[in-house]
Structure formats: structure tokens, C-alpha cells
C-alpha positions in Angstrom: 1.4 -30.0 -5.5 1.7 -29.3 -2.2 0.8 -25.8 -1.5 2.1 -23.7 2.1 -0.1 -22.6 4.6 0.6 -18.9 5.8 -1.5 -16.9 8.9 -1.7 -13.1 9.3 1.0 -12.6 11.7 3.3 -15.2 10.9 7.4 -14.7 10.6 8.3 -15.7 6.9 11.9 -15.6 5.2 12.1 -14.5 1.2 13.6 -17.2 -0.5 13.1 -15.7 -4.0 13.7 -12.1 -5.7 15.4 -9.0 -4.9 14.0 -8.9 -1.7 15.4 -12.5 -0.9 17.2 -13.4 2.5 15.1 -10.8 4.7 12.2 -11.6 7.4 8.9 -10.2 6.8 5.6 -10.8 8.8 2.4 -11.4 6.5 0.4 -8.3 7.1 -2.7 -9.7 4.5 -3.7 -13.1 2.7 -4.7 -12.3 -0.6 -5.5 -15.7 -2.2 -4.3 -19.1 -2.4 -1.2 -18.1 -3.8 -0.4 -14.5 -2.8 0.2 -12.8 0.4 1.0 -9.2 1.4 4.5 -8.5 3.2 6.0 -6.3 5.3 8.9 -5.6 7.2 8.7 -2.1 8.7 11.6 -0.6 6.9 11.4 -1.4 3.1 8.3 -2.7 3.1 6.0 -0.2 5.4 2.8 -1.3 6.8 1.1 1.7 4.5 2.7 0.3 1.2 3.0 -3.7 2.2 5.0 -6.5 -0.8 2.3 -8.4 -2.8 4.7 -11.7 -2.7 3.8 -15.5 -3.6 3.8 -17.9 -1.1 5.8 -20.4 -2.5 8.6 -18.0 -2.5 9.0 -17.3 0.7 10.0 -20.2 4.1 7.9 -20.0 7.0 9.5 -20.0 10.3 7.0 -21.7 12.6 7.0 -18.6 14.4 3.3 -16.7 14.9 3.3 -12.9 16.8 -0.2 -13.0 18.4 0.0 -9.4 19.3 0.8 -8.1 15.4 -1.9 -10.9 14.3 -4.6 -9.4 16.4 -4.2 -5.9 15.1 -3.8 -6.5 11.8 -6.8 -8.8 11.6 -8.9 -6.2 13.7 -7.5 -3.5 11.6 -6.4 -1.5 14.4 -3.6 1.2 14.1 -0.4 -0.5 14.1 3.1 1.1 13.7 6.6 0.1 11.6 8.7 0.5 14.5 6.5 -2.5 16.4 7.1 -4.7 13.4 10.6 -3.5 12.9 11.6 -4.2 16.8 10.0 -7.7 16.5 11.9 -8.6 13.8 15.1 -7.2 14.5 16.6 -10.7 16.6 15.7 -12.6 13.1 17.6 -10.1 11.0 20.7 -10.6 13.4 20.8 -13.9 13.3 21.4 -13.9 9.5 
């Protein structure tokens, strides 16, 4: 089985659950099969989605300047990841 590779910082679509059809940006790896979610407005950066991987579509699109914070673990706010997302959730 095949399994999806996911970066800190990367644009990912829910594909299964209640929270399926939003954007989210992976905030934290876990493990091989879980990530951590958010999106800002739902899902805060303070309280982030523990979400498998398989259940969710990567878009091929990476934000280097969320990546860098979050892996640094520097102070980073909902309304950045919010505005950064808000062209993917009007295209839906």
C-alpha cells in the first residue's frame, strides 16, 4: 500500500468526515499515518485536527513562510493561515 507523503506547511483538502470539502494546512506530523490540521477558523492553531493522512488530497501546494514558523515554533496567528487559504476556499 501506497502511503502519501505530507510536509509541515503543505495545502491539503479533507476528503473524509465531517470536516470533508475544506482546505487545511498541516500545522504538525504526528506519525506515519496521522497529521495535525488546521484551518484558522474551525480548526485554530491553539486546538489543531488530529486527521489521517489518507483522508485527506494534497494540493501540490507548499507555503514556505507558514512552514518555517511552524517548524521553528515561532508565534504564528489564525488570521495568517485563514488569509492564505481564503483563494482555495473560493474556488470550491
Amino acid at each position: 500500500m501506497e502511503t502519501k507523503s505530507v510536509d509541515v506547511g503543505e495545502v491539503v483538502f479533507s476528503i473524509a468526515g465531517r470536516d470533508s470539502g475544506r482546505f487545511y494546512i498541516v500545522a504538525e506530523i504526528v506519525n506515519d499515518t496521522y497529521v495535525k490540521i488546521v484551518d484558522g477558523d474551525l480548526r485554530r492553531i491553539d486546538k489543531p485536527k488530529l486527521k489521517k493522512i489518507k483522508h485527506l488530497k494534497t494540493q501540490n501546494e507548499h507555503i514556505p513562510k507558514l512552514a518555517e514558523k511552524l517548524k521553528s515554533g515561532k508565534k504564528i496567528f489564525d488570521a495568517e493561515i485563514k488569509s492564505v487559504l481564503r483563494s482555495y476556499n473560493s474556488a470550491v
